[in-house]
Backbone as CSV, one residue per row, in Angstrom:
resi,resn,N_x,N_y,N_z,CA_x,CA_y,CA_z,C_x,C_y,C_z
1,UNK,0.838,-1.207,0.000,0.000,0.000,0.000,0.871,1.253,0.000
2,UNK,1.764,1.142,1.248,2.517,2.174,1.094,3.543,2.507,-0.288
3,UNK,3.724,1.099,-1.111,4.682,1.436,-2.328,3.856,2.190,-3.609
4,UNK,2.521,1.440,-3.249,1.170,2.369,-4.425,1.322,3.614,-4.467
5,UNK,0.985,4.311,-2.662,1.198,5.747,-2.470,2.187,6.345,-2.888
6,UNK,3.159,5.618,-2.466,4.508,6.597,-3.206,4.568,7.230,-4.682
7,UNK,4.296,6.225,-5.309,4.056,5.623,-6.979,3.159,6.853,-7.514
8,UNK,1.742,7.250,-6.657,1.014,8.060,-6.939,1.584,9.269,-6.597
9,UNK,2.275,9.450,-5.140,3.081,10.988,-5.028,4.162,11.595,-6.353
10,UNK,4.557,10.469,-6.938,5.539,10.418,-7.763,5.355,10.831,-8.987
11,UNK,3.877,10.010,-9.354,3.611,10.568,-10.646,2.477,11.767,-10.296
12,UNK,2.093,12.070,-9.313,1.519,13.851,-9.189,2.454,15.181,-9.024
13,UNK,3.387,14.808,-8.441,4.805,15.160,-8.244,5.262,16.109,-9.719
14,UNK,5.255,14.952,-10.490,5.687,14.799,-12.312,5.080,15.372,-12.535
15,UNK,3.541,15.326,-12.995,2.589,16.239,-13.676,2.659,17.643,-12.712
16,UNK,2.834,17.799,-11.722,2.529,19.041,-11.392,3.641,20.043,-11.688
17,UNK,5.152,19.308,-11.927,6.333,19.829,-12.402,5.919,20.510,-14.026
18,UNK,5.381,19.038,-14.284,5.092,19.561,-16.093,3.982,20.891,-15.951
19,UNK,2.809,20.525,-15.534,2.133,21.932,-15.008,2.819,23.429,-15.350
20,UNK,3.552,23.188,-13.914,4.522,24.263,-13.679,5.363,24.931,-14.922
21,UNK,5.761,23.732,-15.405,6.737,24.344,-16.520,6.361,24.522,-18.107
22,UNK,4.586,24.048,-17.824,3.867,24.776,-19.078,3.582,26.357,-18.747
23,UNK,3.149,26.275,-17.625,2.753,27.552,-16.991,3.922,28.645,-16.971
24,UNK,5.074,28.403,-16.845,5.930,29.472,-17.160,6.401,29.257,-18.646
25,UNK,6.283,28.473,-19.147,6.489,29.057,-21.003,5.237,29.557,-20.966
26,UNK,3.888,29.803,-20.701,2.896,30.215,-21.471,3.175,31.677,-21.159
27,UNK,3.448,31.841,-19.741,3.887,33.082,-19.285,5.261,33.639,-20.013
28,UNK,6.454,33.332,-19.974,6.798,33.945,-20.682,6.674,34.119,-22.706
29,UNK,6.030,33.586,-23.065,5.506,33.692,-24.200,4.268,34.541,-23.988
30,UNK,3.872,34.855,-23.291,2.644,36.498,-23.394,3.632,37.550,-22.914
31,UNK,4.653,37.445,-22.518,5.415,38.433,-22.116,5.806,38.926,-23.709
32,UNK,6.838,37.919,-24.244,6.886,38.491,-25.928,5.824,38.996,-26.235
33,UNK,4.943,38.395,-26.414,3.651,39.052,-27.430,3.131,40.489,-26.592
34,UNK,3.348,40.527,-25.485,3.293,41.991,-24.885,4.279,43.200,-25.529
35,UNK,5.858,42.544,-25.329,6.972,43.102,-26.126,6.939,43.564,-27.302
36,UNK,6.412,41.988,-28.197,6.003,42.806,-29.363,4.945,43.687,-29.853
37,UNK,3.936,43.728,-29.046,2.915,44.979,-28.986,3.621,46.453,-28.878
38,UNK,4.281,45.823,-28.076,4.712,47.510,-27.614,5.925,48.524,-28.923
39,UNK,6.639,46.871,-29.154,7.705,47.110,-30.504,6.904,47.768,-31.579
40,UNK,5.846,46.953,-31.773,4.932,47.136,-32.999,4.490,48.963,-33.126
41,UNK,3.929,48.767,-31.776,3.086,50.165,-31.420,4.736,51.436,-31.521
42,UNK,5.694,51.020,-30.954,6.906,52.147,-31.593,7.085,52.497,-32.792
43,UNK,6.640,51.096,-33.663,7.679,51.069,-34.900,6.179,52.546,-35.745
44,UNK,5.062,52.472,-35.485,4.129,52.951,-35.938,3.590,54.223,-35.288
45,UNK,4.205,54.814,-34.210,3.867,55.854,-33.432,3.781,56.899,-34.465
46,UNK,2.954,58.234,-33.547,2.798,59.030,-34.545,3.792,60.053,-34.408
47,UNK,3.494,61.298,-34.733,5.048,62.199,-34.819,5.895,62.613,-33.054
48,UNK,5.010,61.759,-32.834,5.586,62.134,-30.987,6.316,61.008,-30.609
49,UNK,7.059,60.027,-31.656,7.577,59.085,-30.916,9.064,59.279,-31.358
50,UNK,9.508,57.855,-30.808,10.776,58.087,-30.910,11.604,58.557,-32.436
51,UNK,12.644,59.146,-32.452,12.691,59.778,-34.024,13.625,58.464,-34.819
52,UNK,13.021,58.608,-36.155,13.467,57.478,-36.997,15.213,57.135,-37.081
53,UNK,15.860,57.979,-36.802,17.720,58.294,-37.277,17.737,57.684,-35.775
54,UNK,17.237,57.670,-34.749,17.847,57.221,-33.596,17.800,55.461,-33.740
55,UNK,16.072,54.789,-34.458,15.944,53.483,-34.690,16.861,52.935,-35.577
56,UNK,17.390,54.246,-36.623,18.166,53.462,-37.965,19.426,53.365,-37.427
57,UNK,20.027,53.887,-36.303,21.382,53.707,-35.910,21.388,52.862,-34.822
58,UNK,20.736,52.276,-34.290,20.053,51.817,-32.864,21.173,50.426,-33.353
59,UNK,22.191,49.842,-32.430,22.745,48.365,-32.491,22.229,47.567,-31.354
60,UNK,20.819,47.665,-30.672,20.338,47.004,-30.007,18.645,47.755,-29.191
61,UNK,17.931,47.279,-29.291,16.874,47.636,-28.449,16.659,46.456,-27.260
62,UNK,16.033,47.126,-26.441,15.446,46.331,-25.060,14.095,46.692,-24.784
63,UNK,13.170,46.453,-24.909,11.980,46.099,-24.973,11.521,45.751,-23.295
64,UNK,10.916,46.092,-22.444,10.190,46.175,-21.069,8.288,46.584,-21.200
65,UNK,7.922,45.383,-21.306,6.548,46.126,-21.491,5.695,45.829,-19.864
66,UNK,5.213,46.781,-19.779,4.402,46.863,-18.152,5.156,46.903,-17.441
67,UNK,6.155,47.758,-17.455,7.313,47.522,-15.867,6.377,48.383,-14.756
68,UNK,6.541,48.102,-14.011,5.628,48.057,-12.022,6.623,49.209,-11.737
69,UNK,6.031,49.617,-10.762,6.238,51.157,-9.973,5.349,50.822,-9.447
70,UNK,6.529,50.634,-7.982,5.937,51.184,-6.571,6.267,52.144,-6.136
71,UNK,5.478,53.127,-5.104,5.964,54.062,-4.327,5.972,55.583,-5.146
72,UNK,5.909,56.664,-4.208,5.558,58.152,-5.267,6.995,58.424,-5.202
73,UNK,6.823,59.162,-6.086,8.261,59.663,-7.235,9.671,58.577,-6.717
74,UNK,9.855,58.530,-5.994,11.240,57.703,-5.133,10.524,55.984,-4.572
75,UNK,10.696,55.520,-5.648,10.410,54.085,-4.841,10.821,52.613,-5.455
76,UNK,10.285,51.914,-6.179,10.755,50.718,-6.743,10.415,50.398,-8.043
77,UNK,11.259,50.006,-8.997,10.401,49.559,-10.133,11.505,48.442,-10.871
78,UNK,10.525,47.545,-11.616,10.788,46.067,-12.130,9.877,45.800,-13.250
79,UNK,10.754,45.331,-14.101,10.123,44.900,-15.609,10.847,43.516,-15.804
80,UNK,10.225,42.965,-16.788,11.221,41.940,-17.539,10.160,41.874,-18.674
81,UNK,11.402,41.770,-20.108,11.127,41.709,-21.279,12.179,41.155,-21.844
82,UNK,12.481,41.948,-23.381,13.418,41.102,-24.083,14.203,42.167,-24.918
83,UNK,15.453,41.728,-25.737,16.598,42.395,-25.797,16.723,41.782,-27.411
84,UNK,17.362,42.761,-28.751,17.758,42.594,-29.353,18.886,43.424,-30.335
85,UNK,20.101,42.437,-31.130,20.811,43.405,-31.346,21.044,43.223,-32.798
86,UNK,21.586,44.190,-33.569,21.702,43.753,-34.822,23.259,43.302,-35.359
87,UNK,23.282,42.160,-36.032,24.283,41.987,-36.684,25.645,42.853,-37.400
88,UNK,26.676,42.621,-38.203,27.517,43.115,-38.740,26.570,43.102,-39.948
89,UNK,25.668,42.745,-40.822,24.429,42.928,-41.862,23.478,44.065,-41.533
90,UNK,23.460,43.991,-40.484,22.242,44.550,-40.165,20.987,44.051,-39.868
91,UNK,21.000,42.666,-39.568,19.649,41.965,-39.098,20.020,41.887,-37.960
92,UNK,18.784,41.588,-37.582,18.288,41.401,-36.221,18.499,39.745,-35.270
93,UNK,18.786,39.838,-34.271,18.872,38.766,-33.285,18.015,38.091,-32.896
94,UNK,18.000,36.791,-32.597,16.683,36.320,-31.819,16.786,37.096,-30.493
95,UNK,15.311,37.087,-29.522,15.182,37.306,-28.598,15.447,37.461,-27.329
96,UNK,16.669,37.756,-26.251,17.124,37.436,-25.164,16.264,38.110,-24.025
97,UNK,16.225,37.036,-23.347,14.975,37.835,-21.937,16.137,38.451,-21.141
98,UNK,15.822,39.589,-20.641,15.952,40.764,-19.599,15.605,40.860,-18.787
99,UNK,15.926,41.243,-17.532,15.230,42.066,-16.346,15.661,42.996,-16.017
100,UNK,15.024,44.339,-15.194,15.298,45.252,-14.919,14.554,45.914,-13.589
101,UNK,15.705,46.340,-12.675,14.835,46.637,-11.648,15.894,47.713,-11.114
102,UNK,15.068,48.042,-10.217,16.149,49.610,-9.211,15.073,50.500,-9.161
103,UNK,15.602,52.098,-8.408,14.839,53.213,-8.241,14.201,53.533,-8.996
104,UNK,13.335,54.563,-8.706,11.924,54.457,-9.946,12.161,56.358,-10.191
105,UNK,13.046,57.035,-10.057,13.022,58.415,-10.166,13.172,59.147,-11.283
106,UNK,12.081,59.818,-11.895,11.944,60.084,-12.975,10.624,59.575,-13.742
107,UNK,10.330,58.629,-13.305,8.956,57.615,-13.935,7.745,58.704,-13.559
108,UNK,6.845,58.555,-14.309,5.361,59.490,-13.827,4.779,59.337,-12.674
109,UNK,4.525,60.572,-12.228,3.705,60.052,-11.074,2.122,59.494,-11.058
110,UNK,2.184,58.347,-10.795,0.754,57.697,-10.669,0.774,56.804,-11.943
111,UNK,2.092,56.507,-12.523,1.613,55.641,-13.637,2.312,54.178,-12.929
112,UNK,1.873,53.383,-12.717,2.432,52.002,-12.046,2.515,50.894,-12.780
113,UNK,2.191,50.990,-14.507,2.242,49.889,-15.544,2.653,51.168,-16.750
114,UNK,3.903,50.744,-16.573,5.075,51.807,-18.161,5.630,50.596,-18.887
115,UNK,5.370,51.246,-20.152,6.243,50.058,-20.991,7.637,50.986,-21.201
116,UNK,8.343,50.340,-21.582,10.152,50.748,-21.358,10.532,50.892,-22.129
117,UNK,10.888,51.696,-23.145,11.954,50.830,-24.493,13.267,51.685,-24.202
118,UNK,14.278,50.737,-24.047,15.570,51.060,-24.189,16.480,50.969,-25.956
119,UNK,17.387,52.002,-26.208,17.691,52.343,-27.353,19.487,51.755,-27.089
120,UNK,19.871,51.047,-27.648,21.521,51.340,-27.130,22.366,51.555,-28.822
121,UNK,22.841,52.821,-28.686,23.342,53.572,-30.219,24.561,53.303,-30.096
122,UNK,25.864,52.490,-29.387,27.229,52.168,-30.016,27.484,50.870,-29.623
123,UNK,28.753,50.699,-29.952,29.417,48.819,-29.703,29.831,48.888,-28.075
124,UNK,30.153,50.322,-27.184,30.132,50.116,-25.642,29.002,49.719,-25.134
125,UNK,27.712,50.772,-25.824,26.579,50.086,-24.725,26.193,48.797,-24.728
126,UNK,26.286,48.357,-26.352,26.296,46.942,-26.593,27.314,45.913,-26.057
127,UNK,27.878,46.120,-25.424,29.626,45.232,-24.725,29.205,45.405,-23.415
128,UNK,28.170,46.640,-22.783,27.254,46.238,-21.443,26.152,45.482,-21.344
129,UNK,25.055,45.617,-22.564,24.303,44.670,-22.715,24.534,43.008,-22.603
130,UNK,25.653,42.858,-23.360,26.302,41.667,-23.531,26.396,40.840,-22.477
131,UNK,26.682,41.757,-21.467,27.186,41.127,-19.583,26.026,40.551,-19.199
132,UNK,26.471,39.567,-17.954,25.415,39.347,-17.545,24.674,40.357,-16.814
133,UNK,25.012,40.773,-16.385,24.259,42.236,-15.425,25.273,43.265,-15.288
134,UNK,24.059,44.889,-15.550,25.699,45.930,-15.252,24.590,47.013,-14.931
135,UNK,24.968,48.460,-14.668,24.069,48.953,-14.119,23.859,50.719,-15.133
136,UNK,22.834,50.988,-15.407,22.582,52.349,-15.664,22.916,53.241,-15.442
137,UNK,23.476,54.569,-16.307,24.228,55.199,-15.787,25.443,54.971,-14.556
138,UNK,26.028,53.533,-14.385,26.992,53.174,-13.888,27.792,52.862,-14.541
139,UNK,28.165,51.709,-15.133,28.965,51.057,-16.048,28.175,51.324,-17.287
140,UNK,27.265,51.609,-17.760,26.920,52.117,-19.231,26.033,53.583,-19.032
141,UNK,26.368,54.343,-19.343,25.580,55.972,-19.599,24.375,55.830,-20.490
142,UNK,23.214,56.350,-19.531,22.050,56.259,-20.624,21.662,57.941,-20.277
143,UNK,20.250,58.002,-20.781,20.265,59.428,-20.785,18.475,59.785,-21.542
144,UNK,17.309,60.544,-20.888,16.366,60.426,-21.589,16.176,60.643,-23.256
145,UNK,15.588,59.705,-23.939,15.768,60.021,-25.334,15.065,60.851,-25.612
146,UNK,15.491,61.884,-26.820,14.527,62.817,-27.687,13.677,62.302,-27.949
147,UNK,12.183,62.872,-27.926,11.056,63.092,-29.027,11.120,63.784,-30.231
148,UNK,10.116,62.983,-31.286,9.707,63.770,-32.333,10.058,62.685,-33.463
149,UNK,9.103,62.493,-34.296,9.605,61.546,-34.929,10.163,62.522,-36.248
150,UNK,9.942,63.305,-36.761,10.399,63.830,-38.360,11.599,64.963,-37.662
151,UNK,11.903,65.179,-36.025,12.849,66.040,-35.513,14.222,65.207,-35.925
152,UNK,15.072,66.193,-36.223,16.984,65.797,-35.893,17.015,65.625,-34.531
153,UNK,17.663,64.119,-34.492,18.027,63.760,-32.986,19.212,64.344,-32.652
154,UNK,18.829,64.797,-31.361,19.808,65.412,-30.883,21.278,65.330,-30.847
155,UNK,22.291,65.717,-31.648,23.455,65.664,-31.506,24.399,64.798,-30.467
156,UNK,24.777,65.677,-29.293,25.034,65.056,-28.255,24.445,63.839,-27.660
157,UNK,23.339,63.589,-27.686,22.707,62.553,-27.536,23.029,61.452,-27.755
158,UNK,23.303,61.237,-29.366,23.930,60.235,-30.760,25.086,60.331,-30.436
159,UNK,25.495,61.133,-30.085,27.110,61.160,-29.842,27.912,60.711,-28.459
160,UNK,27.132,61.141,-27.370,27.854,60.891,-25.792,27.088,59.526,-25.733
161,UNK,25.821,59.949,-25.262,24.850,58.741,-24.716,25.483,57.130,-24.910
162,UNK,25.537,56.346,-24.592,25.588,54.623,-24.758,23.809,53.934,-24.973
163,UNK,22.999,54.614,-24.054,21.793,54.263,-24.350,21.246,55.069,-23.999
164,UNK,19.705,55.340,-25.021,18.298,56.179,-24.841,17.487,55.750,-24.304
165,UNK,16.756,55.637,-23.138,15.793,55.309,-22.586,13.886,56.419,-22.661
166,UNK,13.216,55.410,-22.824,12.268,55.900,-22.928,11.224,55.188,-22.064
167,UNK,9.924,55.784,-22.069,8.636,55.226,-21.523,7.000,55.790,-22.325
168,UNK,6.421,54.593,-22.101,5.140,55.087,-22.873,4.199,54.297,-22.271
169,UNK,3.335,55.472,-21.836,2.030,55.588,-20.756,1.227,55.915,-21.445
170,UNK,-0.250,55.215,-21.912,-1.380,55.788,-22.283,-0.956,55.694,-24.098
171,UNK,-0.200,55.203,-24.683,0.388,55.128,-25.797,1.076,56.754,-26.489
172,UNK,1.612,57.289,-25.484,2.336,58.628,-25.664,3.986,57.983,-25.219
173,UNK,4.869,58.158,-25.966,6.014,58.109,-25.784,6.566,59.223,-25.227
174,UNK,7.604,59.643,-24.053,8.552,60.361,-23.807,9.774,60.050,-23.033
175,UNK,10.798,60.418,-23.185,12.043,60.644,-22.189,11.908,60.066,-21.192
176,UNK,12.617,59.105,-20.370,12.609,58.924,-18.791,14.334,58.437,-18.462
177,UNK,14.156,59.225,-17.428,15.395,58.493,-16.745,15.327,56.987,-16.211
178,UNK,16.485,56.375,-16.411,16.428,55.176,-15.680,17.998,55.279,-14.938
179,UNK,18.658,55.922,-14.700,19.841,55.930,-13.950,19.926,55.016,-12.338
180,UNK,20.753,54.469,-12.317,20.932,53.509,-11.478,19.721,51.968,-11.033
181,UNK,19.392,51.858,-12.359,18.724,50.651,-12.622,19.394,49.596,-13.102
182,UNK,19.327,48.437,-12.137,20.290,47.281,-12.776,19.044,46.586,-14.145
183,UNK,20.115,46.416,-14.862,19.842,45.365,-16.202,20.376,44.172,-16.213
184,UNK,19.489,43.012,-16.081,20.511,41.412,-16.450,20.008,40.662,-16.975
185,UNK,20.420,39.871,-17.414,19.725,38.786,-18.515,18.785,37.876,-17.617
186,UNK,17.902,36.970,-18.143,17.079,36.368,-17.161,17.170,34.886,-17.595
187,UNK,17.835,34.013,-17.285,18.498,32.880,-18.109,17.112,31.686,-18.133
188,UNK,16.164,31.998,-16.804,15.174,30.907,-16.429,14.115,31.513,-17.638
189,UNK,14.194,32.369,-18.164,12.892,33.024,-19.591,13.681,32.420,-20.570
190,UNK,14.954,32.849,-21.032,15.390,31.775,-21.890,15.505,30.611,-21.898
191,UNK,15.499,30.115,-20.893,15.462,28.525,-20.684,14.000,27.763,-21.554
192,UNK,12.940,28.796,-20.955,11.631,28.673,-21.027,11.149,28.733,-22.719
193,UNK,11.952,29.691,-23.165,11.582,30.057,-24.209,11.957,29.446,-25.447
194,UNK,13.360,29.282,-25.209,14.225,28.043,-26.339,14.004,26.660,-25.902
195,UNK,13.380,25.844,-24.744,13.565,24.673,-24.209,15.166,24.414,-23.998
196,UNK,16.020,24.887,-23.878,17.185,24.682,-22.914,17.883,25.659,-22.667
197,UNK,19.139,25.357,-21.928,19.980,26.409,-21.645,20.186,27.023,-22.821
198,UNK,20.537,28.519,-22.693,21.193,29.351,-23.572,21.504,29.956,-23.344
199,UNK,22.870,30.780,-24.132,23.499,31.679,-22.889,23.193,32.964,-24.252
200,UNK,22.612,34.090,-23.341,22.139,35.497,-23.770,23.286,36.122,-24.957
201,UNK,24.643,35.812,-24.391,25.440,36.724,-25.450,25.431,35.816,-26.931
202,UNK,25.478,34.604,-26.836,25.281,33.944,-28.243,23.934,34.762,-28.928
203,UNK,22.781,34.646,-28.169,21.585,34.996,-28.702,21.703,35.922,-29.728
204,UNK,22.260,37.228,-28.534,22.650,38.514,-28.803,23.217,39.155,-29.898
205,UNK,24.501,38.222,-30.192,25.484,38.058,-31.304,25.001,37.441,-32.627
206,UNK,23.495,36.842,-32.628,23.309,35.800,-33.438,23.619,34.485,-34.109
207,UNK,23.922,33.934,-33.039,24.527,32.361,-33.333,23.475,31.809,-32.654
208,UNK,22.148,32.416,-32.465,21.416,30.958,-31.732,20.250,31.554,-32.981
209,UNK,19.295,30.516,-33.003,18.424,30.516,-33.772,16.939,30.849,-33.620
210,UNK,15.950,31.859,-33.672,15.587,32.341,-32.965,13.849,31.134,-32.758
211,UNK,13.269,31.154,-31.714,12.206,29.758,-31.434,10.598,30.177,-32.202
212,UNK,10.560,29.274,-32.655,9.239,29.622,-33.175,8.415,30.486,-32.883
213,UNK,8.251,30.917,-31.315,7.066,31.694,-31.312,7.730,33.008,-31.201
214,UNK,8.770,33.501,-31.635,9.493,34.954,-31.385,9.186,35.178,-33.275
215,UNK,8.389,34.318,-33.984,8.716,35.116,-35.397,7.928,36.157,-35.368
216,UNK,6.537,36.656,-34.066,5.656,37.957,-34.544,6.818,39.415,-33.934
217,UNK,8.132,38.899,-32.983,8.904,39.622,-32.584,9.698,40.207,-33.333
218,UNK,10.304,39.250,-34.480,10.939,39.385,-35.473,10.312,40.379,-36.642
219,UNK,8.920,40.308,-36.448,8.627,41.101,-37.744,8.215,42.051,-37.441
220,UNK,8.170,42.403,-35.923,8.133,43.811,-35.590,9.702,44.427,-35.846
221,UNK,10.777,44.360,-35.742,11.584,44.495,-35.963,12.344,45.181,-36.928
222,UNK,11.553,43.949,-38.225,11.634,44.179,-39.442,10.921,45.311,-39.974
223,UNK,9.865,45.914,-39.346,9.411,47.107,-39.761,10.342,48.111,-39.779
224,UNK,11.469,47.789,-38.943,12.143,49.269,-38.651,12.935,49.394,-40.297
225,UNK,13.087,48.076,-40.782,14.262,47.925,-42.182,13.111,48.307,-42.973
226,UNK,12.388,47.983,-43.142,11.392,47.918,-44.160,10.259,49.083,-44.362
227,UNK,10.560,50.230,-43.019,9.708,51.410,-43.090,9.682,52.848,-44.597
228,UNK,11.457,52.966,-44.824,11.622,54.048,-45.774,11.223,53.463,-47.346
């Protein structure tokens, strides 16, 4: 009797593992399709979004859709999304999951679900991305990005900055600081997402191949090549 019971703990045990680990691919697979909403909704903004010369020079975006804010003006905030960079061609990477969390200063007050998009415009900010974790305005300089989509991006901007950070509340894009926010790869979303280990900088670099359900990610992407 007692070897039956076991037998049954064993195989509920099993299924509830499998459970579990449908339940976080389904989850992180609505996280993409959140990502790519939000990609989509950039690539198509109207003249108030981010400006086109910043996307056409862009060697990586990071994507955060619904990042949380707690607390008024000074308090906590956490996202996780996904990360992509472009090739020595100019295509695009499969997908690497992200997280991001730290002080929330600068974020709106009273908005507690911001989608994020991070811009990174040279091969340094991209050589921080790359890491497993590094921190904002610490080891890589970011800086709020210009508005305007038919405006000249700002000079200095394109020029000092390592990365542009932005936020969009209510589907209005503007500027936000994210200074002293850690960024790191999230290896248990990739796990989830490719079915095994993978390590983020291959992704990144394009030597991994990107998983079936990242192709509506991919063709948000592709809007940015395919807009002029």
């Amino acid at each position: 009797m007692n070897k039956k019971f076991g037998m049954i703990l064993a195989i509920a045990s099993t299924l509830g593992m499998m459970a579990f680990a449908a339940d976080r691919e389904a989850k992180v697979q609505d996280r993409l399709t959140a990502a790519t909403d939000t990609l989509t909704d950039m690539m198509n903004a109207s003249d108030h979004g981010i400006p086109h010369d910043l996307l056409d020079k862009a060697k990586c975006i990071v994507v955060i859709p619904g990042m949380k804010k707690a607390g008024f003006i000074i308090g906590a905030k956490y996202g996780s999304g996904f990360a992509s960079c472009r090739s020595a061609g100019g295509a695009w990477s499969a997908p690497a999951a992200m997280s991001v969390q730290g002080g929330s200063v600068g974020f709106q007050i009273g908005a507690s679900d911001t989608d994020v998009v991070i811009i990174v415009m040279n091969d340094k900010g991209m050589d921080h991305l790359l890491q497993d974790k590094f921190t904002l305005g610490g080891e890589g300089s970011i800086a709020a990005g210009p508005v305007g989509r038919t405006a000249s991006a700002e000079t200095d901007a394109m020029m000092h900055a390592e990365m542009l950070s932005y936020s969009r509340s209510r589907g209005l894009f503007a500027g936000v600081s994210l200074e002293g926010a850690t960024l790191h790869k999230d290896a248990d979303a990739d796990r989830e997402l490719y079915g095994r280990d993978v390590n983020s900088r291959e992704i990144l670099t394009g030597t991994v191949q990107p998983p079936a359900g990242a192709s509506a990610f991919e063709s948000a992407l592709k809007q940015d090549a395919g807009r002029h």
